[in-house]
N, C-alpha and C positions, 0 to 999 in steps of 0.2 A: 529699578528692579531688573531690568534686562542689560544693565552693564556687565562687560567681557573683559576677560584680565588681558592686560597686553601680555605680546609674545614678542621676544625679541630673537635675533638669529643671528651670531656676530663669527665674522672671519676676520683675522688678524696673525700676520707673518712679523715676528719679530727679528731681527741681525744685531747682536748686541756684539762688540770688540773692542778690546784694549789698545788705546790709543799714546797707549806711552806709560810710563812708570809710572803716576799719577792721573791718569785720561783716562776714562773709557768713554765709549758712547753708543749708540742704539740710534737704530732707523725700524721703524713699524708703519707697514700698510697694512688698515682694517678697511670692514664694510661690513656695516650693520644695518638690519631690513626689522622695524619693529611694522606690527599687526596692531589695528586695534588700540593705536593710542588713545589716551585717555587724558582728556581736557575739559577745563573747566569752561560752559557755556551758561548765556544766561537763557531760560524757561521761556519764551516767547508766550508763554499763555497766563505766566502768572507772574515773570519777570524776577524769579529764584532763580539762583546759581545754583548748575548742577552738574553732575559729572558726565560725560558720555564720552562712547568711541568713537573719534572724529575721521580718524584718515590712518594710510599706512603711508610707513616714514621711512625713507634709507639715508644713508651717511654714506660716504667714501673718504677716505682722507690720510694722510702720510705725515705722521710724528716724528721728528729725532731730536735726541739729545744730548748731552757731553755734562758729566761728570766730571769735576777736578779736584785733587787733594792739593793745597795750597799749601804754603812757607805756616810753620808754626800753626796747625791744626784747623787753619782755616779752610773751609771747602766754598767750593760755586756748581751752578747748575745751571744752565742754558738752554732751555726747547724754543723748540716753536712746531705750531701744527697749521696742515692747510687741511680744508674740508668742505666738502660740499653734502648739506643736506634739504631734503627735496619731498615734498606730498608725491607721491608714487603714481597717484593718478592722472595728477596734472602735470609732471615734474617745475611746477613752483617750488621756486626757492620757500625755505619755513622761517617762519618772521624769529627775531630775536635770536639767530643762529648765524655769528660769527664766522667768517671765511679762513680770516688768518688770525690764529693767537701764537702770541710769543712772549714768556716769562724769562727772569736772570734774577737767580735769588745768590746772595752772600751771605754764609751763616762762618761766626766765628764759634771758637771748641769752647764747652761749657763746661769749664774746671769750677771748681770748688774755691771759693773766698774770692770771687771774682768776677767781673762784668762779663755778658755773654749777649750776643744780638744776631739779628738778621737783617738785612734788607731783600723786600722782592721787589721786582719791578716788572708789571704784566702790563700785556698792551692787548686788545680787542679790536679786532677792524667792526669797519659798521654795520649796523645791522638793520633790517627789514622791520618797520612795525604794523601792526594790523591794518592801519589806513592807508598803506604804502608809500608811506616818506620812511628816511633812514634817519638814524640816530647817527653822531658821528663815531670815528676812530677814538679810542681813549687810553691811553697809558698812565697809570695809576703805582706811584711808588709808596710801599708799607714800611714802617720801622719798626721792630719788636726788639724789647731788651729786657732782660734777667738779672736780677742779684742775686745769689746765691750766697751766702756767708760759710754755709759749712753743709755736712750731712743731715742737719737735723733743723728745728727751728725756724726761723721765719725766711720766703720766699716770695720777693716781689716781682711781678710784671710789669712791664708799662709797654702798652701796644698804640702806635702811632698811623693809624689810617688816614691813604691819600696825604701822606707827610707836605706836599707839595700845593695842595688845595687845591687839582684838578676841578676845572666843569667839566661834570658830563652828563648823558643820561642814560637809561633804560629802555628798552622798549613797555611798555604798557599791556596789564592783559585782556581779557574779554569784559572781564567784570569792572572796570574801572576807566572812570571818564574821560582819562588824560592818555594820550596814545603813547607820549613817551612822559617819566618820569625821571625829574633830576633827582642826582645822587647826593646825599651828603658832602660837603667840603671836608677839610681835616678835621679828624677825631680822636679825641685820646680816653685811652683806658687803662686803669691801672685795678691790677689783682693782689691781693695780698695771701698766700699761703703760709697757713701755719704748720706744723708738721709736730707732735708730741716724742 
């Protein structure tokens, strides 16, 4: 009953320039100060999950990235972010909040009567879990591909997670017995749209 909406309070300078005929790219420093987060804890009195405002939270941290228009419509994309976020009162590091992430995805152009896919490839450095051991660093590549036959009619997906059968894990939350949980190995999924 006496839960408080978070407030969040965000500064961020963006530099975004064109880095060649096909290139551009962007550098961004934010800092964000939330109030009042809100997490889920377990009821010490009756041992119910519940929600409350635990602590205030800041961020710091600097993003860039690079755009490229590729040979025959294919594009790429390259970030990576560093970041520090911290309980405000303690400046403890906040568990399951990653330092350094870095993504590289390749998507090729999605014509009509013809294959069309992505690859991403992210990485997580390690992370903090509630009992203070760390989870390791993980880099995790996705496969996504399309068929598309025409404007109309049938449309398949096939989405390929962790293509490479990474271990890794998660950090774990309040309410759950295991401090880190492993992730799934490779997983595939296929969609089928129809379109009348």
């Amino acid at each position: 009953a006496d839960l408080k909406p978070e407030h969040i309070t965000t500064l961020e300078v963006v530099w975004e320039q064109d880095l060649g005929h096909r290139v551009n790219g962007s550098l961004s420093v934010f800092h964000n100060e939330i109030h009042d987060l809100i997490d889920q804890v377990v009821d010490p009195a009756d041992s119910l999950i519940t929600f409350a405002n635990l602590s205030d939270v800041r961020t710091t941290g600097v993003e860039a990235a690079v755009d490229a228009r590729l040979l025959a419509g294919w594009r790429g994309r390259a970030g990576y972010t560093y970041q520090e976020t911290v309980d405000e009162a303690t400046d403890a590091e906040l568990t399951n909040s990653p330092r350094h992430m870095a993504q590289l995805t390749l998507m090729s152009p999605g014509r009509l009567g013809a294959l069309s896919g992505s690859l991403n490839l992210r990485h997580l450095s390690s992370r903090l879990t509630l009992a203070g051991a760390r989870v390791d660093a993980c880099t995790v590549l996705d496969l996504g591909v399309r068929v598309r036959p025409g404007p109309g009619g049938v449309r398949a997906d096939l989405t390929v997670r962790n293509l490479l059968d990474t271990d890794y894990a998660d950090p774990g939350a309040e309410h759950q017995a295991q401090d880190s949980l492993a992730r799934e190995g490779r997983t595939f999924s296929v969609r089928l749209t129809w379109h009348r």
